[in-house]
C-alpha positions as CSV (number, residue, x, y, z in Angstrom):
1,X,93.8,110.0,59.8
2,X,96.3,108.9,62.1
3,X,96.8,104.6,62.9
4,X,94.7,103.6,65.1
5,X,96.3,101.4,68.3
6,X,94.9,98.2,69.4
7,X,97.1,96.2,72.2
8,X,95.4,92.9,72.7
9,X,97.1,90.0,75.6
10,X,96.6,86.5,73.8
11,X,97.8,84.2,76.6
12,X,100.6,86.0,77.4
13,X,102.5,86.1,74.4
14,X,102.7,89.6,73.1
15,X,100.9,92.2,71.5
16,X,98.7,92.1,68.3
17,X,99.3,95.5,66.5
18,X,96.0,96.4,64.2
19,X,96.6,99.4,61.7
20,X,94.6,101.1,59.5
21,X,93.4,104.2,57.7
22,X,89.2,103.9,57.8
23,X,86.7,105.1,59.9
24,X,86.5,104.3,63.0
25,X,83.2,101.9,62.7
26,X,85.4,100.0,61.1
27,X,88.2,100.2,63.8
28,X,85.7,99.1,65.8
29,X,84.6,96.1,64.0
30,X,88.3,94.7,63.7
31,X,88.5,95.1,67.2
32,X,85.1,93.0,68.2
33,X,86.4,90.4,65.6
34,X,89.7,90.4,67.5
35,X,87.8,89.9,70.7
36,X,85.9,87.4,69.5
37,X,87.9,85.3,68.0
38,X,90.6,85.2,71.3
39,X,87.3,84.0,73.0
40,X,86.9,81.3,71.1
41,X,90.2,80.2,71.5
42,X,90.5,80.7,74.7
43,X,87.3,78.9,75.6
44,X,88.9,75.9,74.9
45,X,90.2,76.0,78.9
46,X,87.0,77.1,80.0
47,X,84.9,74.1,79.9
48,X,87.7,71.6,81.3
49,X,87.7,70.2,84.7
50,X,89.0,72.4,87.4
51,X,92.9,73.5,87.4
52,X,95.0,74.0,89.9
53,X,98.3,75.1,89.8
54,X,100.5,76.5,86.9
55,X,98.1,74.9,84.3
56,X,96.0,78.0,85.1
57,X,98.0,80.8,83.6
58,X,96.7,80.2,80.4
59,X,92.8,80.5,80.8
60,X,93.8,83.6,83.6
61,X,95.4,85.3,80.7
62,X,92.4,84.6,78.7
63,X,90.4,86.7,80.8
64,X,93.0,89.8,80.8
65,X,92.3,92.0,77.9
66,X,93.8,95.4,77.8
67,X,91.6,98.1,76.9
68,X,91.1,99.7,73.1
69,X,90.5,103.0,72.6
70,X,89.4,105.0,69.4
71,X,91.9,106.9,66.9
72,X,91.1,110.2,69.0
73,X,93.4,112.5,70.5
74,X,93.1,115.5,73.0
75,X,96.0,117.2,73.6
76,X,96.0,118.9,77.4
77,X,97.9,122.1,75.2
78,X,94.3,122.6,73.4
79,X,92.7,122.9,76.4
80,X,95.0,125.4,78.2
81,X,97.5,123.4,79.8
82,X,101.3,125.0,79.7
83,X,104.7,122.5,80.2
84,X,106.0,125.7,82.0
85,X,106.1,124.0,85.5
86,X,104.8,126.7,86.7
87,X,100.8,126.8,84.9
88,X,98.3,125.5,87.0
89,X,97.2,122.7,84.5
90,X,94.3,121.2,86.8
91,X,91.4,122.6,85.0
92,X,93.3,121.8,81.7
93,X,93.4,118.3,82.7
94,X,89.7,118.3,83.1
95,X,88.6,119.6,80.5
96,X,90.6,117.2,78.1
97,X,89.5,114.2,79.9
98,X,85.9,115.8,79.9
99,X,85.9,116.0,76.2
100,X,87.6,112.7,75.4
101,X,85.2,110.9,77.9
102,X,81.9,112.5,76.1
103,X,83.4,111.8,72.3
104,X,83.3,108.4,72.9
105,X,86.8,107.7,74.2
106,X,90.5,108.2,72.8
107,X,93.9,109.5,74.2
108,X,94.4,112.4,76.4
109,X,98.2,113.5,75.2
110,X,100.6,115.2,77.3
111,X,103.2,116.6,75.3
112,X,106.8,117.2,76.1
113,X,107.3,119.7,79.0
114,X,105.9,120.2,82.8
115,X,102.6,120.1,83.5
116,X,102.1,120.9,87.2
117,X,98.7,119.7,88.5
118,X,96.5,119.0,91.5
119,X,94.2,115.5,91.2
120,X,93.7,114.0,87.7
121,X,90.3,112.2,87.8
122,X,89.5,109.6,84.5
123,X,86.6,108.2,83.2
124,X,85.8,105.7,81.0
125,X,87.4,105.0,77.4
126,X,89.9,107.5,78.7
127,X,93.8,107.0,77.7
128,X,96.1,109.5,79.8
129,X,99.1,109.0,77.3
130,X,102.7,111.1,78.6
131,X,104.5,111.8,75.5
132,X,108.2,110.9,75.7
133,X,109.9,113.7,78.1
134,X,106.7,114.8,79.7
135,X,106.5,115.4,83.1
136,X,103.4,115.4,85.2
137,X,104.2,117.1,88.1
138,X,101.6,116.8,91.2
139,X,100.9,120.3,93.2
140,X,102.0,120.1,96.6
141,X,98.9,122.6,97.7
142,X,97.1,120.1,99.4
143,X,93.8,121.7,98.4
144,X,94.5,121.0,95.2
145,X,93.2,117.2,96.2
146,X,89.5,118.7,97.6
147,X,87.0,117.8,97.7
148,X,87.3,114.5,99.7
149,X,86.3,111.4,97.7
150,X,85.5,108.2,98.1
151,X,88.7,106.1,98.7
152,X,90.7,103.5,100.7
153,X,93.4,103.8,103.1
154,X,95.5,101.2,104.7
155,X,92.2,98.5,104.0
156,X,89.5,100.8,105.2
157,X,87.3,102.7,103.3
158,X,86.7,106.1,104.1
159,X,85.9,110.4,102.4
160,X,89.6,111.4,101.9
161,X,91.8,113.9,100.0
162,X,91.7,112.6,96.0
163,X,94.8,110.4,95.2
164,X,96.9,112.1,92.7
165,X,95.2,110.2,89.7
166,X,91.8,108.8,90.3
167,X,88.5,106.7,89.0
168,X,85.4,105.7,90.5
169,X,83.3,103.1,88.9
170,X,84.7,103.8,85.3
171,X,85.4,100.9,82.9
172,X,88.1,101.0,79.8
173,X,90.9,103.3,81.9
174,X,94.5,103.7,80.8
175,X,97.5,105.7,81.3
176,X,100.7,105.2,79.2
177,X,103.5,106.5,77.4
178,X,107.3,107.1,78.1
179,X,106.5,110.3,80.3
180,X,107.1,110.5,83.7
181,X,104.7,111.0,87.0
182,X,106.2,112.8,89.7
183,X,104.4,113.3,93.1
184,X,107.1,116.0,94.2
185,X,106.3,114.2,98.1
186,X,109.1,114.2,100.4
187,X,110.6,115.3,103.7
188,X,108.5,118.9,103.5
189,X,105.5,117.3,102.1
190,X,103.2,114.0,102.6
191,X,106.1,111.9,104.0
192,X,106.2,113.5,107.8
193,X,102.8,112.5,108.5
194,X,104.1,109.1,108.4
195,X,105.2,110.0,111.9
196,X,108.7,109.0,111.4
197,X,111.8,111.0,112.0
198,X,113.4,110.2,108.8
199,X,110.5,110.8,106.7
200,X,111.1,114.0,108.0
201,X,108.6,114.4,111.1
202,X,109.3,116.2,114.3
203,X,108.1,116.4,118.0
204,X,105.6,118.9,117.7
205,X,104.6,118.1,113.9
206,X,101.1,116.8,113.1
207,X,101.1,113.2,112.0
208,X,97.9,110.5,111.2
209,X,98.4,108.4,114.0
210,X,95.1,109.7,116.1
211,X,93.4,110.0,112.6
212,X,94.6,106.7,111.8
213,X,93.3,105.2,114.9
214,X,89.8,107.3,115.0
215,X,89.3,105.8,111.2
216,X,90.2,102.2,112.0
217,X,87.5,102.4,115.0
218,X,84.9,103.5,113.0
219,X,85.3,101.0,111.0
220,X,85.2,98.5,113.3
221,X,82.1,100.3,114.7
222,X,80.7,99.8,111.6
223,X,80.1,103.4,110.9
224,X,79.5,104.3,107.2
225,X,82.2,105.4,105.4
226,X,80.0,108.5,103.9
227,X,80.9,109.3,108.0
228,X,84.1,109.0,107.7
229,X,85.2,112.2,106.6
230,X,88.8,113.3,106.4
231,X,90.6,115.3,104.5
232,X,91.4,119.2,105.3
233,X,92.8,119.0,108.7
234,X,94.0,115.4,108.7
235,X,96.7,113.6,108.1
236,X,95.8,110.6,106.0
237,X,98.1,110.4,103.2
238,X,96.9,109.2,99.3
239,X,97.9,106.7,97.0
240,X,99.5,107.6,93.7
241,X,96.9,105.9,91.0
242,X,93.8,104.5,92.8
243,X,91.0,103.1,90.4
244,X,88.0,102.2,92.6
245,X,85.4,99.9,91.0
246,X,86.7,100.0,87.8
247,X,87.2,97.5,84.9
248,X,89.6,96.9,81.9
249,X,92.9,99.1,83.2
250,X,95.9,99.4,81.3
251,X,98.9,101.2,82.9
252,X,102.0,100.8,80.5
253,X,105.5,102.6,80.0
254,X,105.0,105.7,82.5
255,X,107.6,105.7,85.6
256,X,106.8,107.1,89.2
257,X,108.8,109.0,91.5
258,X,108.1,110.3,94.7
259,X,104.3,109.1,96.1
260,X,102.8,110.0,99.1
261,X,102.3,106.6,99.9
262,X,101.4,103.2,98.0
263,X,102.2,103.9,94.0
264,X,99.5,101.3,91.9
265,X,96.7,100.7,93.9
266,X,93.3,99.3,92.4
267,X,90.5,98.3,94.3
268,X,87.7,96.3,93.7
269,X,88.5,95.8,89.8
270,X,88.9,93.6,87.6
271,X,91.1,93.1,84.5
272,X,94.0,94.6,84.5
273,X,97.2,95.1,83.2
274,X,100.5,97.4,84.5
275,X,103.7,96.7,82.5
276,X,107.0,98.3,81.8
277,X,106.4,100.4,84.7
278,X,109.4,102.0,86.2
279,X,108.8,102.4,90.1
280,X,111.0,104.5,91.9
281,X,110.4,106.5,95.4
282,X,111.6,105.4,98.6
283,X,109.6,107.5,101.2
284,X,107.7,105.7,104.4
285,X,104.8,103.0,102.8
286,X,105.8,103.6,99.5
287,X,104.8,100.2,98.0
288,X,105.1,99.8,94.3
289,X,101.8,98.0,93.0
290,X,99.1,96.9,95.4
291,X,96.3,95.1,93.9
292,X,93.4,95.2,96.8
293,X,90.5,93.1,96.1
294,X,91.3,92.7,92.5
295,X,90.6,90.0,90.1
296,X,92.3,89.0,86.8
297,X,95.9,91.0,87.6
298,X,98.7,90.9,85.1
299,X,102.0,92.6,86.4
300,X,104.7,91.9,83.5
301,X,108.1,93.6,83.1
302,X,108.5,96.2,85.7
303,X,110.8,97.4,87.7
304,X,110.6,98.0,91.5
305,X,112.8,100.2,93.9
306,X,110.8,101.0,96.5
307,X,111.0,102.2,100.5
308,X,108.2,99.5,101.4
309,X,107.2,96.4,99.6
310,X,107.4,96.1,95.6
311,X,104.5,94.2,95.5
312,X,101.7,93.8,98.2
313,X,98.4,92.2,97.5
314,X,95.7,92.9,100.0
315,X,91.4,92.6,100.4
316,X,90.7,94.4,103.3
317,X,91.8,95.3,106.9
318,X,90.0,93.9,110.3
319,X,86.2,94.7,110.0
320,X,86.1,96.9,106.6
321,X,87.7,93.5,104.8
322,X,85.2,91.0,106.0
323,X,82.0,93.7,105.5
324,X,83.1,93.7,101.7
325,X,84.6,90.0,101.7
326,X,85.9,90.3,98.3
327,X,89.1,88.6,97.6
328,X,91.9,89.1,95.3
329,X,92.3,86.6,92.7
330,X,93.8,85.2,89.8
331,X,96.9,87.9,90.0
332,X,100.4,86.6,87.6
333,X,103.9,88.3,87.8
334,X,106.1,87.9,85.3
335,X,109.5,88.9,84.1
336,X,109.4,91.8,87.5
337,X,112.9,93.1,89.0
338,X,112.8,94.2,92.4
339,X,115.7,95.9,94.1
340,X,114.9,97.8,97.1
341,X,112.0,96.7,99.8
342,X,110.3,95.4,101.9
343,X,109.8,92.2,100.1
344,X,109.6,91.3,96.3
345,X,106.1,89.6,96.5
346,X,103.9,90.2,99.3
347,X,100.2,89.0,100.0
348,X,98.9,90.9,103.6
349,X,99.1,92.3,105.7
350,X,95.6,93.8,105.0
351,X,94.0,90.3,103.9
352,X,90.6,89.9,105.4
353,X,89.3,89.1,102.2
354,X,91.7,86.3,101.4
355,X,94.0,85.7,98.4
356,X,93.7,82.9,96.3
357,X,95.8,81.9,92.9
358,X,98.9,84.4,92.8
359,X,101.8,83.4,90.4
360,X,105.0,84.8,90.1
361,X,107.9,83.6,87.6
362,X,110.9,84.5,85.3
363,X,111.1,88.0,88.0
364,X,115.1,88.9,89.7
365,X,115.0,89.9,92.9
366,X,118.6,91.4,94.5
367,X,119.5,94.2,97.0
368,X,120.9,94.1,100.5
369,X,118.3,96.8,101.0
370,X,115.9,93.8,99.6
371,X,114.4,91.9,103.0
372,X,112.8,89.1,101.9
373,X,111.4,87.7,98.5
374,X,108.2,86.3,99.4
375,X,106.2,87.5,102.4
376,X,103.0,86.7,103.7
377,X,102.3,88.6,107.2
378,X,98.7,88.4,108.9
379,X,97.3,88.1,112.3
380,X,94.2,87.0,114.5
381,X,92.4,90.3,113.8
382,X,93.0,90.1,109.9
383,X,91.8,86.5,109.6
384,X,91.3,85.5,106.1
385,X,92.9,82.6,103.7
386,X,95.8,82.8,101.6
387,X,96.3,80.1,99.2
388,X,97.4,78.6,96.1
389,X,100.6,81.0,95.5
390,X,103.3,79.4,93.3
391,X,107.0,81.1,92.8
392,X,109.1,79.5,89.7
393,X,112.3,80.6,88.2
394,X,113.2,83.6,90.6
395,X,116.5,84.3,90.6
396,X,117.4,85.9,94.1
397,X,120.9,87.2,94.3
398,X,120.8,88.2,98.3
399,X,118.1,89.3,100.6
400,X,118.9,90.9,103.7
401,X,116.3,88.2,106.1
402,X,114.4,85.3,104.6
403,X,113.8,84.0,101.2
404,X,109.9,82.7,102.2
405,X,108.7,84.6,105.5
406,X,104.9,84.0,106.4
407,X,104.7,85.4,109.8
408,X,101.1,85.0,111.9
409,X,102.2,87.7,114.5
410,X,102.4,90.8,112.1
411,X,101.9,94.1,114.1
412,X,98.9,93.1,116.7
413,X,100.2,89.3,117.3
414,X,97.5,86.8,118.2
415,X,95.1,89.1,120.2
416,X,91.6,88.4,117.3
417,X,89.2,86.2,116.9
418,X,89.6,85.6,113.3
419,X,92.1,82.7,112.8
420,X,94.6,83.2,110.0
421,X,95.0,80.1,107.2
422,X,97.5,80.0,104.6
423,X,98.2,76.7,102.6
424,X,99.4,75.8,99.7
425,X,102.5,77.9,98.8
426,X,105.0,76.2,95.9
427,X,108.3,77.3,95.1
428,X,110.0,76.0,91.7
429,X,113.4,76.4,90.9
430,X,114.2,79.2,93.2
431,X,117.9,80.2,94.2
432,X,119.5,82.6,96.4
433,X,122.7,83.1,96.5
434,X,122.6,85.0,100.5
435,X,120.4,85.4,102.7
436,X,119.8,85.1,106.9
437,X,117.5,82.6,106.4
438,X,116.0,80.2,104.0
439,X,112.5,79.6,105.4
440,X,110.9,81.2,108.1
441,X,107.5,79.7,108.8
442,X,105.8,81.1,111.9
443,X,102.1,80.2,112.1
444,X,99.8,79.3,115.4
445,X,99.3,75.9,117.0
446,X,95.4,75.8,116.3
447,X,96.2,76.9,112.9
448,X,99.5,75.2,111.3
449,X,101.0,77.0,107.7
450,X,100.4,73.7,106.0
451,X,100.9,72.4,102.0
452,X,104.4,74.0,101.4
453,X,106.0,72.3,98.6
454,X,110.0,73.5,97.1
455,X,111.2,71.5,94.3
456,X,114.4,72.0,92.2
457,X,115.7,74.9,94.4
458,X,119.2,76.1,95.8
459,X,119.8,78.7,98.5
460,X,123.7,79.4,99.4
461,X,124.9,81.9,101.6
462,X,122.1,81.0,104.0
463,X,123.4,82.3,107.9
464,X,121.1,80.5,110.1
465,X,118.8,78.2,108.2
466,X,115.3,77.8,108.5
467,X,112.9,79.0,111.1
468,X,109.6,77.0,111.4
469,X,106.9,77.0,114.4
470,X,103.4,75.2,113.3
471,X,104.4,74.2,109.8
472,X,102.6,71.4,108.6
473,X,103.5,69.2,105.3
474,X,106.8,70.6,104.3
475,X,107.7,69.0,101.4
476,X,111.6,69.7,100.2
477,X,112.6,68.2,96.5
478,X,116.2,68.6,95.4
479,X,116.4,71.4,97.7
480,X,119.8,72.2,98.8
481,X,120.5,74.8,101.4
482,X,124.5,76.2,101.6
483,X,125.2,73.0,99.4
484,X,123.1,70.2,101.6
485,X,120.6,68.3,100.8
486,X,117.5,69.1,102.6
């Protein structure tokens, strides 16, 4: 029988690696003992007084368990599938997952080779492993993502084509290995209905702004979103991996090229871990992990080149965020390396749900293509609160704008109702060494960015300083900007 693979997060500090050759009752017995037993230990947090700050990370990690899986394998090859590039692998895909799902759970193996395929769809106790030099290569039919499910796009829910890889209310969900995902998206394909020249639109070419525009309205007409149908003959573009509802995600190893849009995006779950994920795909929105609505997030040694922002944490756009008013929560960042973007970490701008309790540490951050390494944008339509959201030992070699850019005039300006708030934002031995600006803190009069706290920190090559319009409690320890004492 082969070893069975058990990856279990105690606090952060590695993996436990369980082997053995009995049944798997008895797999499954080690594992609940496992489980049991980090419980107890980590219910030594859970009764103390309430936390705040970096004392958290602990009993957070506590409650961030990768999934287990049993000692069952389904290679896609016995179900059909052929690494030719060329054999239509979706049904293969299916029935593999199919079978894994009703056996109780286990991995779904992709061997070495080229498996082209339309929409992958998991369910539970599923494992979609890519064997080293596998290549899961995404059909550029767009048919091939029909029928229209029920998905998310830019904060609003809606009936859409099926992102590439997909779950709906599933629970124990995984996809790892060394193999690659490639969404084969680009000028020809996806990209141009961003609307932009050089994503390879032209005058004449369809795009989504009207669908874009129609969807947002009915959201904010507070249609349901069983009548918002898109899809075939629309031009909404998909996310890469979108779990919806789910619970207990692991996405480890796999690397990303080429998405139609935003690359990691689950919504509405909880517990989950992505690490040693290689991101790389620079087309229009192509953000590397977005966590929307999410609670209990660990993102932990990837690697982030993107042609939008690396990281973006959001809970909801306008209407659609405040009808669910679910925020995202508890979400850590650790050991991260983000070269090209938008920013490095990014809460908004689709944040009507709030954001509370977002860490970030030990990450590197460096590209002139890089803009800014913390960014928080919202507005008066958004509304929401963002706080608690600590930065410590990022090392920033040069940004092209602003180290910390929270910005209360994103896209709409003030033209809402729903007042923006965002407080508490701490930033721990952080250096730069170039940048335009150090701060740029731009909130409203009625509403001041207030609680901002740097300790220990050192920016050179700063061009014009800080920028900062309704700030409120800005609090600078050993901070030095361009050598100076702040």
């Amino acid at each position: 029988m082969r070893k069975a693979r058990m990856n279990q997060n105690i606090h952060g500090k590695g993996t436990i690696m369980i082997k053995h050759r009995d049944s798997a009752s008895v797999y499954f017995k080690i594992v609940v003992t496992v489980v049991f037993i980090a419980g107890l230990f980590c219910s030594c947090t859970s009764g103390s007084a309430e936390r705040t700050g970096w004392d958290r990370i602990p009993e957070i990690l506590c409650q961030i368990r990768p999934p287990v899986f049993p000692d069952l394998d389904f290679p896609v090859t016995n179900y059909g599938a052929k690494g030719d590039r060329e054999t239509d692998c979706t049904e293969s895909f299916r029935k593999a997952i199919q079978a894994c799902h009703e056996s109780g759970g286990g991995r779904v193996i992709v061997p070495a080779g080229i498996y082209l395929t339309g929409a992958i769809h998991l369910k539970s106790n599923v494992n979609l492993h890519l064997e080293k030099k596998a290549i899961v290569l995404f059909s550029s039919d767009f048919e091939k993502y029909l029928p229209p499910v029920y998905t998310r796009f830019e904060g609003v829910e809606l009936m859409n084509y099926s992102p590439f890889i997909y779950a709906f209310e599933q629970e124990n969900l995984a996809i790892t290995g060394e193999g690659v995902l490639d969404g084969q998206a680009g000028v020809d394909t996806w990209w141009s209905w961003a609307g932009r020249a050089w994503g390879g639109w032209h005058k004449g070419a369809p795009h989504q702004r009207k669908d874009r525009d129609r969807l947002f309205q009915m959201a904010e007409d507070h249609i349901p979103v069983e009548k918002r149908i898109f899809g075939k003959g629309h031009y909404l573009r998909v996310n890469f991996i979108q779990l919806y509802r789910c619970k207990n995600i692991l996405i480890e190893g796999v690397t990303i090229y080429r998405s139609p849009m935003w690359e990691i995006h689950p919504v509405l779950s909880e517990n989950i871990t992505v690490r040693n994920v290689t991101i790389d795909t620079h087309g229009p929105n192509n953000d590397g992990c977005n966590p929307e609505s999410c609670k209990n997030v660990l993102i932990q040694n990837c690697y982030f080149d993107t042609g939008d922002d690396c990281i973006a944490i959001k809970s909801g756009r306008n209407a659609d965020g405040r009808r669910i008013n679910v925020p995202s929560e508890n979400i850590i960042i650790q050991n991260c390396k983000m070269k090209d973007g938008h920013g490095g970490v990014v809460i908004g701008s689709e944040i009507s749900g709030s954001c509370r309790n977002v860490f970030a540490e030990d990450c590197v951050m460096d590209s002139p293509n890089l803009d800014r390494a913390l960014r928080i944008k919202t507005n008066s339509l958004r509304g929401g609160i963002v706080e608690n959201v600590y930065f410590r030992n990022v090392d920033i070699g040069q940004v092209s704008d602003a180290i910390v850019r929270v910005y209360f005039h994103y896209e709409n300006g003030d033209v809402g109702e729903h007042t923006p708030v965002v407080r508490n934002i701490n930033l721990c031995h952080v250096t730069s060494k170039k940048s335009r600006y150090a701060l740029m803190l731009e909130g409203y009069a009625r509403s001041p960015i207030s609680d901002i706290t740097l300790e220990n920190c050192r920016f050179e090559g700063v061009q014009e300083g800080n920028i900062l319009n309704h700030v409120e409690n800005l609090i600078m320890k050993k901070v030095t900007i361009n050598g100076e004492l702040q």
